[in-house]
C-alpha positions as CSV (number, residue, x, y, z in Angstrom):
1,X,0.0,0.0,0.0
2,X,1.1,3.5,-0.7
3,X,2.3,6.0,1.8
4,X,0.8,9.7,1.3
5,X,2.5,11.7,3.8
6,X,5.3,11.3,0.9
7,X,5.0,13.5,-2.1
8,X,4.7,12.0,-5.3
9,X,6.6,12.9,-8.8
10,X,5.0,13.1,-12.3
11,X,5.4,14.8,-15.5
12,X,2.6,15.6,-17.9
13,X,2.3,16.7,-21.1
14,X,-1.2,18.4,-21.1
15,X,-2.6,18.8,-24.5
16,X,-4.9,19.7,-26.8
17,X,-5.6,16.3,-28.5
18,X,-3.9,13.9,-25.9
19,X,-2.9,13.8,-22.6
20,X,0.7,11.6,-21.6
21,X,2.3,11.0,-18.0
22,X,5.2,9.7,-17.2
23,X,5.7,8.1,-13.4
24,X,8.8,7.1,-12.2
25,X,10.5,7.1,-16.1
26,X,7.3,5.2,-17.4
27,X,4.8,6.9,-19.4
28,X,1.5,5.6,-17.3
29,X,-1.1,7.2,-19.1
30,X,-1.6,7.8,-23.1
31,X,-5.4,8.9,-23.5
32,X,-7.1,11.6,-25.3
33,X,-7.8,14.6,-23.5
34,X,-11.4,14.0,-23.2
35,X,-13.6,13.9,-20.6
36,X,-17.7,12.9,-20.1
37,X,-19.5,14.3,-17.4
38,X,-23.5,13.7,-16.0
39,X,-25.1,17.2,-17.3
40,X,-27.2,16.4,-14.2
41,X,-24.5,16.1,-11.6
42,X,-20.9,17.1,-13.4
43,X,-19.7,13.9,-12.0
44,X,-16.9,12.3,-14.4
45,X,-18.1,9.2,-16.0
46,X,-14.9,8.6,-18.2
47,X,-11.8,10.3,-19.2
48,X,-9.5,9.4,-21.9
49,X,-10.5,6.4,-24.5
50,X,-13.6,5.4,-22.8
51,X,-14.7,9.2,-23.1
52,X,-13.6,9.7,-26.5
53,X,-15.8,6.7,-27.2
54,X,-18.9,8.8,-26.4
55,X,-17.5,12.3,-27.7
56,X,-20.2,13.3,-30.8
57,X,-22.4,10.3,-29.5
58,X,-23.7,11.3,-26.1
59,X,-27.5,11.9,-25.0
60,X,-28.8,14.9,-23.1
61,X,-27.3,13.1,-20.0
62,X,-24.2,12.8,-20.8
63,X,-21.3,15.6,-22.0
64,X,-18.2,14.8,-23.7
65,X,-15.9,17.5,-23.3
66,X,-12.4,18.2,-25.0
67,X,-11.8,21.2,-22.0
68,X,-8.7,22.3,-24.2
69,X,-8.6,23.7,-27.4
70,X,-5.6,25.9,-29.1
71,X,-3.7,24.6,-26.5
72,X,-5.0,26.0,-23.5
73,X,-8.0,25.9,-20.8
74,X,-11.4,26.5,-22.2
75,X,-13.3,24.9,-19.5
76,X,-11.8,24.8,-16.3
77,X,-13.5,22.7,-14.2
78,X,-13.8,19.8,-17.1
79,X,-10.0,20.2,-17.0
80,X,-9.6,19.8,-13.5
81,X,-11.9,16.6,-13.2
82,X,-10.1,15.5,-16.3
83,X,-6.2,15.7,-14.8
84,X,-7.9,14.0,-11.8
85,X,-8.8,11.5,-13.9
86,X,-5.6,11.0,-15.3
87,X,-3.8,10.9,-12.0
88,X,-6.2,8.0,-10.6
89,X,-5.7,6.1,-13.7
90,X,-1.3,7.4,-13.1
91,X,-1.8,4.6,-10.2
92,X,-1.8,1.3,-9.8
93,X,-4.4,-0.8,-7.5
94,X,-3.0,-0.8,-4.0
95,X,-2.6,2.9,-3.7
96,X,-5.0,4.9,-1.7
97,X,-5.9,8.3,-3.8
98,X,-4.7,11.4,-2.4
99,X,-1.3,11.7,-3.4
100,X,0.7,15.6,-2.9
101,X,2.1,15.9,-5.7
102,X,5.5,17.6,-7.7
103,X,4.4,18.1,-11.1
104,X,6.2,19.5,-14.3
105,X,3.5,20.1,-17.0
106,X,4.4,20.9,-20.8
107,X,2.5,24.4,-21.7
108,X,2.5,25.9,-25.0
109,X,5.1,28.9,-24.9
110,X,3.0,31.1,-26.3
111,X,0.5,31.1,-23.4
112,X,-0.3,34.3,-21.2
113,X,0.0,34.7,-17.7
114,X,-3.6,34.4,-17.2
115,X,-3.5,31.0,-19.4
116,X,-0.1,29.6,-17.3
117,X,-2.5,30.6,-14.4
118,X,-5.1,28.3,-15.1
119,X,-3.0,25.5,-16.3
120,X,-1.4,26.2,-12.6
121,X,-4.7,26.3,-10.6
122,X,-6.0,23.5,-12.5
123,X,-3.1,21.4,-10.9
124,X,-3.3,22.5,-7.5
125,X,-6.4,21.7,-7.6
126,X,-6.0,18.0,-8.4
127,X,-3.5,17.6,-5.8
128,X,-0.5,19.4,-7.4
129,X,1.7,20.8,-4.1
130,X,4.6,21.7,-6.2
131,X,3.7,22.9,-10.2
132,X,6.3,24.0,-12.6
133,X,5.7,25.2,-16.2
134,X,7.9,24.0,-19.1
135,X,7.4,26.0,-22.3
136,X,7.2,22.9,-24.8
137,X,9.7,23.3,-27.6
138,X,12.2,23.4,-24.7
139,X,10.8,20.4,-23.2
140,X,10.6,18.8,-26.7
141,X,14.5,19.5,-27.5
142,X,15.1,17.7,-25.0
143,X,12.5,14.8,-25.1
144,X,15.0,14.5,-28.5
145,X,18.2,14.6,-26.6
146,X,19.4,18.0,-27.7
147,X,21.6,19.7,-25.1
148,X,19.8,22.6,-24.8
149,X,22.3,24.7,-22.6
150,X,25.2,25.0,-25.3
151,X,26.0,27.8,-26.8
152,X,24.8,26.4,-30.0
153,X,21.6,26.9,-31.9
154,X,18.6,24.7,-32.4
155,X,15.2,25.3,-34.0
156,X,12.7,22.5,-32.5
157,X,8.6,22.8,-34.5
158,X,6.7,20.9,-32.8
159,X,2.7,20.6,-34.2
160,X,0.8,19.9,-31.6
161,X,-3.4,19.4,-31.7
162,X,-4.0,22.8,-30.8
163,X,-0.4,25.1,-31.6
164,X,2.7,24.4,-33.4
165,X,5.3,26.1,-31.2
166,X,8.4,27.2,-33.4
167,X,11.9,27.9,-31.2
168,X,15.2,28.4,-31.6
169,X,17.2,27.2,-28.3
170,X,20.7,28.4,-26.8
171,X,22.3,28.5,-23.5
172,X,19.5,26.6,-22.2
173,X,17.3,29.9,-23.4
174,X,14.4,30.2,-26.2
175,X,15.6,32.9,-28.2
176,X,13.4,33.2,-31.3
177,X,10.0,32.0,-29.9
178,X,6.6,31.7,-31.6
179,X,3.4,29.8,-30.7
180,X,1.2,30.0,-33.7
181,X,-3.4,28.4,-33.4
182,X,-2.5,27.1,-36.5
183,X,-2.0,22.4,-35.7
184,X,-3.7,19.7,-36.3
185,X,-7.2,20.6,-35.5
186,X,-6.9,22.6,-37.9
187,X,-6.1,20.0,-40.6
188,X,-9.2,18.0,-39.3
189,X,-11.3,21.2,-40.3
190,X,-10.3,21.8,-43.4
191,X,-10.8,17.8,-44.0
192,X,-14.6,18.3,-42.9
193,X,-15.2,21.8,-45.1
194,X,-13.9,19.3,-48.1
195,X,-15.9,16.5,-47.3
196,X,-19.2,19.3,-47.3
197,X,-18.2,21.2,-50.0
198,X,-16.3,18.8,-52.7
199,X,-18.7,15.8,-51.8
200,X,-21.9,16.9,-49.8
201,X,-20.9,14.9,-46.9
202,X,-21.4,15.7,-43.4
203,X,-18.5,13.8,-41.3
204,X,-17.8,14.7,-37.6
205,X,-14.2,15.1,-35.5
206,X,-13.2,11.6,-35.2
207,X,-14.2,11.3,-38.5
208,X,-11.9,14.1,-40.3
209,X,-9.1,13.0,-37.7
210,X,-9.5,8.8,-38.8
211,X,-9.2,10.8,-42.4
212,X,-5.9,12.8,-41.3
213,X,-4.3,9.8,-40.2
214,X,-5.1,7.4,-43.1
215,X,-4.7,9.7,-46.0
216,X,-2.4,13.1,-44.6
217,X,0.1,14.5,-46.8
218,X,1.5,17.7,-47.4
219,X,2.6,16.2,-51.0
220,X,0.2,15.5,-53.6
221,X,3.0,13.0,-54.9
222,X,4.4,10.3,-52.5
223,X,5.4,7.8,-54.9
224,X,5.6,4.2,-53.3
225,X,4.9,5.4,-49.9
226,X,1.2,6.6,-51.3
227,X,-1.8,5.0,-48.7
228,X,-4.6,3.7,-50.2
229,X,-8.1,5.5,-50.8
230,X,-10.1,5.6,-48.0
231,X,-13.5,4.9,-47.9
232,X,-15.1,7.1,-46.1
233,X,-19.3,6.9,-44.8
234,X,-21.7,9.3,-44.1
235,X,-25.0,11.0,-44.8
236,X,-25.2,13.3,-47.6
237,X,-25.7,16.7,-45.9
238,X,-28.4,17.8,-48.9
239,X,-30.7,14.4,-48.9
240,X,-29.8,12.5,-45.5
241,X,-29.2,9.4,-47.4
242,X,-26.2,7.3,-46.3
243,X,-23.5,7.1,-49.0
244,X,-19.6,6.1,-49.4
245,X,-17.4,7.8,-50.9
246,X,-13.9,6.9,-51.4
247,X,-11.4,9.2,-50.6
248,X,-7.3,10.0,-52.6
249,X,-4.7,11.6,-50.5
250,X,-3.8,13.8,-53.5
251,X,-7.6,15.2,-52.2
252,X,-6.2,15.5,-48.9
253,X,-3.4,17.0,-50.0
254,X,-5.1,20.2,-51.8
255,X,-7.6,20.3,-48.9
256,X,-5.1,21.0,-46.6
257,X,-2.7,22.7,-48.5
258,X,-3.6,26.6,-47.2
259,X,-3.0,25.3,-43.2
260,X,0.9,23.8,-44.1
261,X,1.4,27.0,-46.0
262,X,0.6,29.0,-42.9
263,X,3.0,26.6,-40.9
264,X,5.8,27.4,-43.7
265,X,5.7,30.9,-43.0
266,X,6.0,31.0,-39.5
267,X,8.9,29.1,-39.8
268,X,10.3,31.7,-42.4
269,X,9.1,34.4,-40.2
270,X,11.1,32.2,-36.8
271,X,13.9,32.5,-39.1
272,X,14.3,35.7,-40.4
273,X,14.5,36.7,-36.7
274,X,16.8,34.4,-35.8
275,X,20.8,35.9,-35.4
276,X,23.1,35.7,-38.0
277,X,25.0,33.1,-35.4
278,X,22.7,31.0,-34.5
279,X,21.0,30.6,-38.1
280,X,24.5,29.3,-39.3
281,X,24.1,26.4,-36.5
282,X,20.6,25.9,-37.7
283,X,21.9,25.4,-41.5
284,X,24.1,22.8,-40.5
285,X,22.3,20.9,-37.6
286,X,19.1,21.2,-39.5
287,X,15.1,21.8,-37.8
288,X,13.7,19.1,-35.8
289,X,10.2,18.3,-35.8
290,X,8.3,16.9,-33.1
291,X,4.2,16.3,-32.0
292,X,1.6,14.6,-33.8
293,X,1.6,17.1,-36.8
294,X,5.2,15.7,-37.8
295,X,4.0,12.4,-39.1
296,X,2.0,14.0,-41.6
297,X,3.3,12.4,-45.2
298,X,5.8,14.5,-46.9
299,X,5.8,17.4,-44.5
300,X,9.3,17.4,-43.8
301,X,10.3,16.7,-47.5
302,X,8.2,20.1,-48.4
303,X,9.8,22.1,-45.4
304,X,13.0,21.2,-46.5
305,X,12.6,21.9,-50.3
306,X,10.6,25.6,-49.5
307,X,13.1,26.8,-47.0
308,X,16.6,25.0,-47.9
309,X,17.4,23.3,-45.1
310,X,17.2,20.2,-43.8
311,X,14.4,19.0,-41.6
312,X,14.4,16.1,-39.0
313,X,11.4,14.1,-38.0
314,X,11.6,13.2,-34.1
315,X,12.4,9.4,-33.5
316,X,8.8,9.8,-31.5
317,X,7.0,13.0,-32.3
318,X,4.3,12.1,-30.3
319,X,5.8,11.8,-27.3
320,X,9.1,14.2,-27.5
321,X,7.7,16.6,-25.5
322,X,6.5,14.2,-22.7
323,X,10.0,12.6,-22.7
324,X,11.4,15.9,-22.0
325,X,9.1,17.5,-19.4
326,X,9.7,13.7,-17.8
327,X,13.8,14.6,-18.3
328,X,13.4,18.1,-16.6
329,X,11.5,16.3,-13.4
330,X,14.0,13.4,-13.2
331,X,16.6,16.5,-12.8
332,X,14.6,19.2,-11.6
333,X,17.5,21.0,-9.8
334,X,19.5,21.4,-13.1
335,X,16.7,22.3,-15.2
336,X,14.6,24.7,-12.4
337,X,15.8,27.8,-14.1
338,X,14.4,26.6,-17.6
339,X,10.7,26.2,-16.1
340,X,8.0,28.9,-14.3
């Protein structure tokens, strides 16, 4: 049985889409950051899996809430109950709940005070005793095993659900920072305008997102590594009749084009601020790109033919950043200065 006069380590990586925490060097929890509350009561019913299960399928009973969107807090009690959640689920049978905790949480480094505020509060209040900030390209570069404190620059992207967070890191400092709403919900919207206007087709979320992940690509020409057409259900948003449509990733391609030309110019624009020094280092050590955004097809073959330099997907984009807020708890007294 656990002991709870002790306080208790974890690192989380709080985001839009998902939700990851790592417990002594173990990622313990993987879910989507989703949570299903009684309308009558607000009591949680499910987070995670089991509540993205129900999300666009509930009845006037039940809410499923995603309680982040652009990458921070738009509801703040769902978020609460939701980290709550996570934390029960962060322990194994045998431990009573009520754990103080030391927490490290990844936050988008664009965020305001008010927005690092709630993200704070939101922790305290699920038990957080001790809650430091990491601004997550820092926290990526070194999920990725960069050593962010040498004089030497790096640029880290990483494409989250909600933001794509563009850095350049030196001396254990973000220098040229920028935390653009532009990520992957976005790609699901412009998947579901398409399906409505190109086919007549209503499709929901999950939908546009099972789309993303079958058919994304920023190249309308992957040669061998092309996926097969998708099919893809759903009424027809004119008639209400069911019909099936299958689906090309050259479609996908065009559809999304606009959004991975907005995430090309925010790297130009990351650039041109950069100093003369540090974009030298960048040249040769190339841009790394981490989150879930990074295993869209092609994207890093495009960055690297528009802006000249070569890009780098992460070993495991979707978990960089949670391997490095996990590094900066393991070794908090090194890394303190880096967090808020």
């Amino acid at each position: 049985m656990g002991i709870f006069s002790l306080v208790h380590e974890v690192a989380m990586d709080l985001g839009t889409a998902n939700t990851i925490i790592i417990r002594n060097d173990r990622i313990v929890v993987d879910q989507p950051s989703v949570v299903a509350l009684d309308s009558r009561t607000e009591k949680v019913i499910a987070v995670g899996d089991s509540a993205k299960m129900m999300y666009e399928k509930t009845n006037k009973n039940v809410i499923a809430v995603r309680p982040l969107r652009d990458g921070v807090i738009s509801d703040f009690s769902a978020c609460e109950k939701m980290i709550r959640g996570f934390i029960r689920m962060a322990y194994t049978k045998g431990w009573f709940f009520s754990p103080s905790l030391r927490m490290v949480i990844g936050v988008p480094s664009g965020s305001t005070e008010v927005e690092l505020r709630a993200v704070r509060d939101a922790a305290e209040h699920a038990n957080g005793r001790d809650v430091y900030l990491l601004f997550e390209p820092m926290a990526a570069a070194l999920g990725i095993g960069l050593d962010v404190e040498a004089p030497e620059g790096n640029m880290v992207v990483d494409i989250g659900g909600g933001t794509t967070e563009i850095a350049v890191i030196s001396l254990g400092g973000i220098i040229t920072d920028s935390s653009i709403r532009v990520a992957g919900d976005d790609l699901s919207q412009d998947i579901r305008e398409y399906m409505a206007r190109q086919h007549n087709m209503r499709i929901s979320e999950r939908m546009a997102e099972r789309i993303k992940i079958n058919l994304g690509s920023a190249l309308t020409n992957l040669g061998d590594e092309a996926p097969e057409d998708y099919i893809v259900n759903g009424p027809n948003r004119i008639t209400g009749l069911p019909v099936s449509i299958p689906v090309t990733y050259q479609e996908i391609a065009h559809c999304i084009d606009h959004t991975v030309s907005k995430l090309e110019n925010a790297i130009l624009a990351a650039l041109e601020e950069t100093p003369p020094e540090l974009y030298a280092d960048i040249i040769k050590n190339g841009i790394y790109l981490t989150g879930g955004g990074a295993l869209l097809r092609g994207l890093d073959k495009r960055l690297a033919d528009k802006i000249k330099i070569p890009f780098h997907v992460a070993d495991d984009p979707l978990h960089s950043v949670a391997e490095g807020v996990g590094i900066a708890l393991k070794n908090i007294d090194r890394f303190q200065f880096l967090m808020r």
